[in-house]
MMTF fields as JSON, N, C-alpha, C and O atoms, coordinates in Angstrom:
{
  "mmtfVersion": "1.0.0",
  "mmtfProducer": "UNKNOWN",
  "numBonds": 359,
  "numAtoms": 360,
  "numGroups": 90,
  "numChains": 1,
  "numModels": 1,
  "chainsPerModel": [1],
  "groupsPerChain": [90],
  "chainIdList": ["A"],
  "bondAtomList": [4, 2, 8, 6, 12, 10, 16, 14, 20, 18, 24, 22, 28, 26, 32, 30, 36, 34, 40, 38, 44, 42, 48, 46, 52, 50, 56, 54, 60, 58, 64, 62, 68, 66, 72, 70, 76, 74, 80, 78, 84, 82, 88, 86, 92, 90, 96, 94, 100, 98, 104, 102, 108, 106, 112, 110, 116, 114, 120, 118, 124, 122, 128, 126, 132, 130, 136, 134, 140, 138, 144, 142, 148, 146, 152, 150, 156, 154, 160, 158, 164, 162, 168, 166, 172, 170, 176, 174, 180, 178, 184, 182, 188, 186, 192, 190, 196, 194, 200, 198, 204, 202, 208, 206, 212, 210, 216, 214, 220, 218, 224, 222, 228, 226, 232, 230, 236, 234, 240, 238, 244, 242, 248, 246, 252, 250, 256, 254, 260, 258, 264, 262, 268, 266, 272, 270, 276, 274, 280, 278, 284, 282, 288, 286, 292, 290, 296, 294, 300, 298, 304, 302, 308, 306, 312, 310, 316, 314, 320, 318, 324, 322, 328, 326, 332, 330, 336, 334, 340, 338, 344, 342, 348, 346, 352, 350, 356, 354],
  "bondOrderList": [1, 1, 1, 1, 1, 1, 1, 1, 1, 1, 1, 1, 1, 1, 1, 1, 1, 1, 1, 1, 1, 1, 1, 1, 1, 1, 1, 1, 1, 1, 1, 1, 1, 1, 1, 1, 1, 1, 1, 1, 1, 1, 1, 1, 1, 1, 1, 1, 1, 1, 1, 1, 1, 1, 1, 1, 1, 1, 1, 1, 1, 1, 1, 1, 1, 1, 1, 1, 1, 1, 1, 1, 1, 1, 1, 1, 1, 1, 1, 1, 1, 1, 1, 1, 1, 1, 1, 1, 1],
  "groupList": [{"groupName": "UNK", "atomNameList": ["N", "CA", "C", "O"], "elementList": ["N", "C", "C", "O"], "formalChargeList": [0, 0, 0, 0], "bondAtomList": [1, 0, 2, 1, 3, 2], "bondOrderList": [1, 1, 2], "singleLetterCode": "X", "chemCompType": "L-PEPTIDE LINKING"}],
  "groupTypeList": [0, 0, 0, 0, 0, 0, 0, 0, 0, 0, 0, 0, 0, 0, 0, 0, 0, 0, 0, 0, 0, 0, 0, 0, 0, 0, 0, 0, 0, 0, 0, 0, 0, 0, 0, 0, 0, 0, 0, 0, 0, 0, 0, 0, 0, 0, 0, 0, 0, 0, 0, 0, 0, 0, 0, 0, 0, 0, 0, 0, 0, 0, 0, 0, 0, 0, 0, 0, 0, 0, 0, 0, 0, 0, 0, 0, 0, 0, 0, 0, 0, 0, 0, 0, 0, 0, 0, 0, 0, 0],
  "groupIdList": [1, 2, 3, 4, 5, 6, 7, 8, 9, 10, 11, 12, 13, 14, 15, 16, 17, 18, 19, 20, 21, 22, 23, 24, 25, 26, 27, 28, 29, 30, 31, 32, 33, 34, 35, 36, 37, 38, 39, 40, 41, 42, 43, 44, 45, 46, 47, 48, 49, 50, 51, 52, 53, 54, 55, 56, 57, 58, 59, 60, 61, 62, 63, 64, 65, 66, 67, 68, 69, 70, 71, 72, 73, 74, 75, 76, 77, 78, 79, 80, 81, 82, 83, 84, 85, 86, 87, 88, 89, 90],
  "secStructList": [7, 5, 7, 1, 1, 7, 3, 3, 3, 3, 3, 6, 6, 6, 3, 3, 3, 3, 3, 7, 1, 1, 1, 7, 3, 3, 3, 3, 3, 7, 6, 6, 1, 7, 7, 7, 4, 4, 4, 1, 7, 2, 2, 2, 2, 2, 2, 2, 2, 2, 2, 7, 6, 6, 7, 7, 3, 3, 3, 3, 3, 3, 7, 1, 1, 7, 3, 3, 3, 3, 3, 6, 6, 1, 7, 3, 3, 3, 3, 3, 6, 6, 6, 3, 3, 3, 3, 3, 7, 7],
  "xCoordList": [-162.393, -162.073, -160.834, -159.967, -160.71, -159.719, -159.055, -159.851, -157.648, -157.486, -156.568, -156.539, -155.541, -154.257, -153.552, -153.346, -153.069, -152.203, -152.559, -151.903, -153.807, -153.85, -155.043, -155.75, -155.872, -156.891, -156.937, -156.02, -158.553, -158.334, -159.778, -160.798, -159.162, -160.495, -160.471, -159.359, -162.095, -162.267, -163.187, -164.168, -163.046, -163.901, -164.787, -164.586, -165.525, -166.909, -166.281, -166.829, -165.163, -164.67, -163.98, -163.661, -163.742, -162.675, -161.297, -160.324, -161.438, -159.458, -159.618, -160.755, -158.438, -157.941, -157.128, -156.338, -156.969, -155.791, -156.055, -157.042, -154.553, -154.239, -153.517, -152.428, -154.143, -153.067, -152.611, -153.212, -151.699, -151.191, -152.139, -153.21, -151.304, -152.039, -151.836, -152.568, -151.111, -150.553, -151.507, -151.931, -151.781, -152.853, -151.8, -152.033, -150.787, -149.596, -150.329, -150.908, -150.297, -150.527, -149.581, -148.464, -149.538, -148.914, -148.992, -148.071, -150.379, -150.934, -151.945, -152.959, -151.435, -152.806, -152.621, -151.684, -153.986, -154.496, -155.203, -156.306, -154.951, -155.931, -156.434, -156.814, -156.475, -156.898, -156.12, -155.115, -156.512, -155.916, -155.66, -154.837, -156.244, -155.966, -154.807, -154.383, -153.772, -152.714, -152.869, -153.959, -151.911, -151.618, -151.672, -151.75, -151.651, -151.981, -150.609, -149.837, -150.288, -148.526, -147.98, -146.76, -148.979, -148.421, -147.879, -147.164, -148.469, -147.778, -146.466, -146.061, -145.937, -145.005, -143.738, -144.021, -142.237, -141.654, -140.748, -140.693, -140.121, -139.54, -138.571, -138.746, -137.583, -136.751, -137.583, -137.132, -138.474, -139.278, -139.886, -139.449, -140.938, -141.588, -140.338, -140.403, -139.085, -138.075, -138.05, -138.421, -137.64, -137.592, -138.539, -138.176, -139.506, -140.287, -140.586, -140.326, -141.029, -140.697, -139.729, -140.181, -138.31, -137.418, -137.565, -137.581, -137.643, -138.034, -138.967, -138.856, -140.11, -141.165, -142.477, -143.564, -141.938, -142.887, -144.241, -144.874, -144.418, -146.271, -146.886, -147.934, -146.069, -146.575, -147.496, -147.562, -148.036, -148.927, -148.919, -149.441, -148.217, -148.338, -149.802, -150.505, -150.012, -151.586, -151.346, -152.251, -149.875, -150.314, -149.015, -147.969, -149.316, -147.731, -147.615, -148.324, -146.647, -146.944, -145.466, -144.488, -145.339, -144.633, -144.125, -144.902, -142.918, -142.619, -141.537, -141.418, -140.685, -139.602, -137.95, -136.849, -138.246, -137.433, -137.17, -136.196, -138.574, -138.772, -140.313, -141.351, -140.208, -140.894, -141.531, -140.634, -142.817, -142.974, -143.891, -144.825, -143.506, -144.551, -145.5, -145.121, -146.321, -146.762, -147.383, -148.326, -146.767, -146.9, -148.563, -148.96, -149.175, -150.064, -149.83, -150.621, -148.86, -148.2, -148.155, -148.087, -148.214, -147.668, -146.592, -146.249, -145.984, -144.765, -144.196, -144.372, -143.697, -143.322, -142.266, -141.268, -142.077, -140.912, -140.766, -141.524, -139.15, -138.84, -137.786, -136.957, -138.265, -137.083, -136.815, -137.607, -135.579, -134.999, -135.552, -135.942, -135.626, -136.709, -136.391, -136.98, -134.999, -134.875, -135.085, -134.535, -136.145, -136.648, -135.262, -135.252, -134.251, -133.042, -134.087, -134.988, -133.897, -134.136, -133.681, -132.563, -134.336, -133.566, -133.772, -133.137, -134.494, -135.223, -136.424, -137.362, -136.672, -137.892, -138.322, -137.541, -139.239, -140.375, -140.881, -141.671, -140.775, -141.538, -142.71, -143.303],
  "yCoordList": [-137.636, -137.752, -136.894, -136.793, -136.209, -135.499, -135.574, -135.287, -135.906, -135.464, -134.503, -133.606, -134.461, -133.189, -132.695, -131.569, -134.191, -133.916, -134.085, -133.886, -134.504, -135.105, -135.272, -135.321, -135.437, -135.79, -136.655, -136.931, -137.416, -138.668, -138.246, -137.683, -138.945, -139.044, -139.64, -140.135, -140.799, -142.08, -141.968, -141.249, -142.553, -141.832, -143.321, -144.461, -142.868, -143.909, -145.167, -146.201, -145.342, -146.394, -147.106, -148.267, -146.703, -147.525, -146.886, -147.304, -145.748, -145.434, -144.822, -144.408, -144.564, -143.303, -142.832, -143.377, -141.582, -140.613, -139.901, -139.644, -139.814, -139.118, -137.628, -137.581, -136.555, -135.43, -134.812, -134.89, -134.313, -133.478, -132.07, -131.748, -131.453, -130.043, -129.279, -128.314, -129.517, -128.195, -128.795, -128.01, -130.141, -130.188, -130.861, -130.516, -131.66, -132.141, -133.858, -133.937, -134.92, -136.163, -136.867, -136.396, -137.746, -138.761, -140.185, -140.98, -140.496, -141.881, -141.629, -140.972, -142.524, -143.173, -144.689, -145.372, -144.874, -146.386, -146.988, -147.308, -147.278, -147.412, -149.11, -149.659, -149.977, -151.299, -152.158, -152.727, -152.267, -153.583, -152.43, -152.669, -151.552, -150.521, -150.546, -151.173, -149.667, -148.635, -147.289, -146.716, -146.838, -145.642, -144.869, -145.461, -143.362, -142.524, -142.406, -141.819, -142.893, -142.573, -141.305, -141.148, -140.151, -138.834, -138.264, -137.278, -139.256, -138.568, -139.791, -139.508, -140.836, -141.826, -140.866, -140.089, -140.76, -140.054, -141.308, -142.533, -140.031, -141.06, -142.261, -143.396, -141.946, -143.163, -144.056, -145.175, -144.088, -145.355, -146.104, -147.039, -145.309, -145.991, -146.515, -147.743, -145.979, -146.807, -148.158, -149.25, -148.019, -149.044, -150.096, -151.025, -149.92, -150.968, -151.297, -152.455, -150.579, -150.972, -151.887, -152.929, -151.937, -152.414, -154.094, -154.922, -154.312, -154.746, -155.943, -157.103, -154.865, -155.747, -155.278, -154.851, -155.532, -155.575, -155.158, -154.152, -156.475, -157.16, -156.946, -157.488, -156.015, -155.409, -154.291, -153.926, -153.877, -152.849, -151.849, -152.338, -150.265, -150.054, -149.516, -148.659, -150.505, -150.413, -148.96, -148.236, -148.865, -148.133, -147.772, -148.419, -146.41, -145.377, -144.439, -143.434, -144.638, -143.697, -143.06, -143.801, -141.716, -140.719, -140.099, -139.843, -139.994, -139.448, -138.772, -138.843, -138.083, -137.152, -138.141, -137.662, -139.534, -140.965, -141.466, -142.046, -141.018, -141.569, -142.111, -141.517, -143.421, -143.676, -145.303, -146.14, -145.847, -147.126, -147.252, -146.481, -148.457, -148.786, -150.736, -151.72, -150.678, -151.909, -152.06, -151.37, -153.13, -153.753, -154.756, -155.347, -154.844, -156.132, -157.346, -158.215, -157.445, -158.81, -159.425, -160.627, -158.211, -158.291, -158.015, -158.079, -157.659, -156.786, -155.738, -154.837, -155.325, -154.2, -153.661, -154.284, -152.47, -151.877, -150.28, -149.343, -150.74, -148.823, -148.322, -148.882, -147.055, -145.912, -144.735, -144.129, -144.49, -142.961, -142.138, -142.496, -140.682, -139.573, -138.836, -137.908, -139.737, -139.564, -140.546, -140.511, -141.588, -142.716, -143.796, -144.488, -144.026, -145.036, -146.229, -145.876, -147.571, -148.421, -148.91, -149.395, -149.021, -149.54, -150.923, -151.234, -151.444, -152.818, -153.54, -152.855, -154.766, -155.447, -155.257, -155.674, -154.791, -154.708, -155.728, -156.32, -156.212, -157.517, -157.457, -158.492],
  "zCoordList": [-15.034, -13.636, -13.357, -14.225, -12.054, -11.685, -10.438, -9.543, -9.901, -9.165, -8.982, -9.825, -7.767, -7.901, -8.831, -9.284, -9.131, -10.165, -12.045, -13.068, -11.764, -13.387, -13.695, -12.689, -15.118, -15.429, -16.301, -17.075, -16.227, -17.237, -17.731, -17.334, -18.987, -20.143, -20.247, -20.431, -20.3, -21.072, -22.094, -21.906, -23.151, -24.544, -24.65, -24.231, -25.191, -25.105, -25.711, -25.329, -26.647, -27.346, -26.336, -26.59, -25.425, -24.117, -23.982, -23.356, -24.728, -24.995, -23.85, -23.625, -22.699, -21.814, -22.136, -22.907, -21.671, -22.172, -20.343, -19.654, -20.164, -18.799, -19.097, -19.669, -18.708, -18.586, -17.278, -16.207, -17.464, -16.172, -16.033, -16.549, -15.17, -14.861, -15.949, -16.168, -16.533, -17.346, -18.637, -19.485, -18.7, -19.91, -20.909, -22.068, -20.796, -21.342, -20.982, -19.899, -21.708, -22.026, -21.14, -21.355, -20.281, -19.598, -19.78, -19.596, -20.226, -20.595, -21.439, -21.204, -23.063, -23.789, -23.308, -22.894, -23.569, -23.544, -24.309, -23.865, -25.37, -26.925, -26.644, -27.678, -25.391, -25.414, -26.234, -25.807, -27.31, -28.265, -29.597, -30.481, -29.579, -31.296, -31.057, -30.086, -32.13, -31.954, -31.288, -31.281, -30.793, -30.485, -31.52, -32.596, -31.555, -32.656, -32.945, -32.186, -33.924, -34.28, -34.076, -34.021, -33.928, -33.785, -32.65, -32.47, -31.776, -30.746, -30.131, -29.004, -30.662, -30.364, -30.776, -31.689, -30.219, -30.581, -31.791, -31.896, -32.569, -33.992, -33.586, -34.03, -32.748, -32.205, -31.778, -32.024, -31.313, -30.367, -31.911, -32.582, -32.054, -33.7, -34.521, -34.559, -35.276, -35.9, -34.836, -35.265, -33.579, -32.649, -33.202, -33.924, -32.888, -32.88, -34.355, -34.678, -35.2, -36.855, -36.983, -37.457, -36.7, -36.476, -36.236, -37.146, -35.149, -33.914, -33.479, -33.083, -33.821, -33.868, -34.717, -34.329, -36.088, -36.945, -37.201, -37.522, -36.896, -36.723, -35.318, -34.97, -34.444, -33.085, -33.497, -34.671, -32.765, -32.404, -30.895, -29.893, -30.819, -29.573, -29.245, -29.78, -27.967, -27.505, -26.282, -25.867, -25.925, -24.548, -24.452, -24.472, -24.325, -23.8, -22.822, -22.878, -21.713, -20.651, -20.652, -20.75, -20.543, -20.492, -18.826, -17.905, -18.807, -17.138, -17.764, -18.987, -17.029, -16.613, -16.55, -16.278, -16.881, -17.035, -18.268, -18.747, -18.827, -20.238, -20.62, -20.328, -21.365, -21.628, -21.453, -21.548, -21.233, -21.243, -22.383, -22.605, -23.221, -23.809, -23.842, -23.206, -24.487, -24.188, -25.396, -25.783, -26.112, -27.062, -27.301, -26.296, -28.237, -28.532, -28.658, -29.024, -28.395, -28.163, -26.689, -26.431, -25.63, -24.07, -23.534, -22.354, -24.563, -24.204, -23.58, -24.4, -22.775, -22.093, -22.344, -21.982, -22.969, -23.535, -22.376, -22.125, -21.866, -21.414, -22.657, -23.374, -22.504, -23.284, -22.487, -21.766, -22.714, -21.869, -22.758, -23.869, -22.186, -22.69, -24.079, -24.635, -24.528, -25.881, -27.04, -28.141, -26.504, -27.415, -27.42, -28.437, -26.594, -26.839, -26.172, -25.41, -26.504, -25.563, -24.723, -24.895, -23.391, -22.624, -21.761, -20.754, -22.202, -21.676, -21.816, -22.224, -21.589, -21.619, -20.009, -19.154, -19.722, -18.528, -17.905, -18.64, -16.842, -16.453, -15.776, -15.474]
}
């Protein structure tokens, strides 16, 4: 699906992945899996290693702010665009 600014893929497994124009990633959505660790930046992953263990990130969205993530637990995590944390999400 496409509109102005962005496109989405949904892959037959249920995952979405959102890109911008330029073809740059904004949102995965892996449901209940993990995220592909490769693309989590290293501060955030220590973070949550850290953190929260026995979590799993199901879903990461990327902006020009930083970062949100969302835990398998229900958790809502922000980070500034250099992986620092900066809060629980409500």
């Amino acid at each position: 699906m496409k509109d102005n600014d962005s496109y989405d893929v949904v892959f037959t497994n249920g995952y979405k992945v959102e890109f911008d124009k330029k073809g740059n990633w904004q949102e995965v959505d892996c449901n209940v899996d993990a995220v592909p660790t490769a693309i989590i930046p290293a501060a955030i992953r220590t973070y949550i290693q850290q953190n929260y263990a026995n979590s799993l990130i199901v879903q990461i969205d990327k902006d020009r702010h930083g970062y949100s993530i969302e835990l398998n637990n229900g958790l809502d995590l922000d980070f500034d665009s250099d992986g620092k944390f900066r809060r629980i999400d409500d």
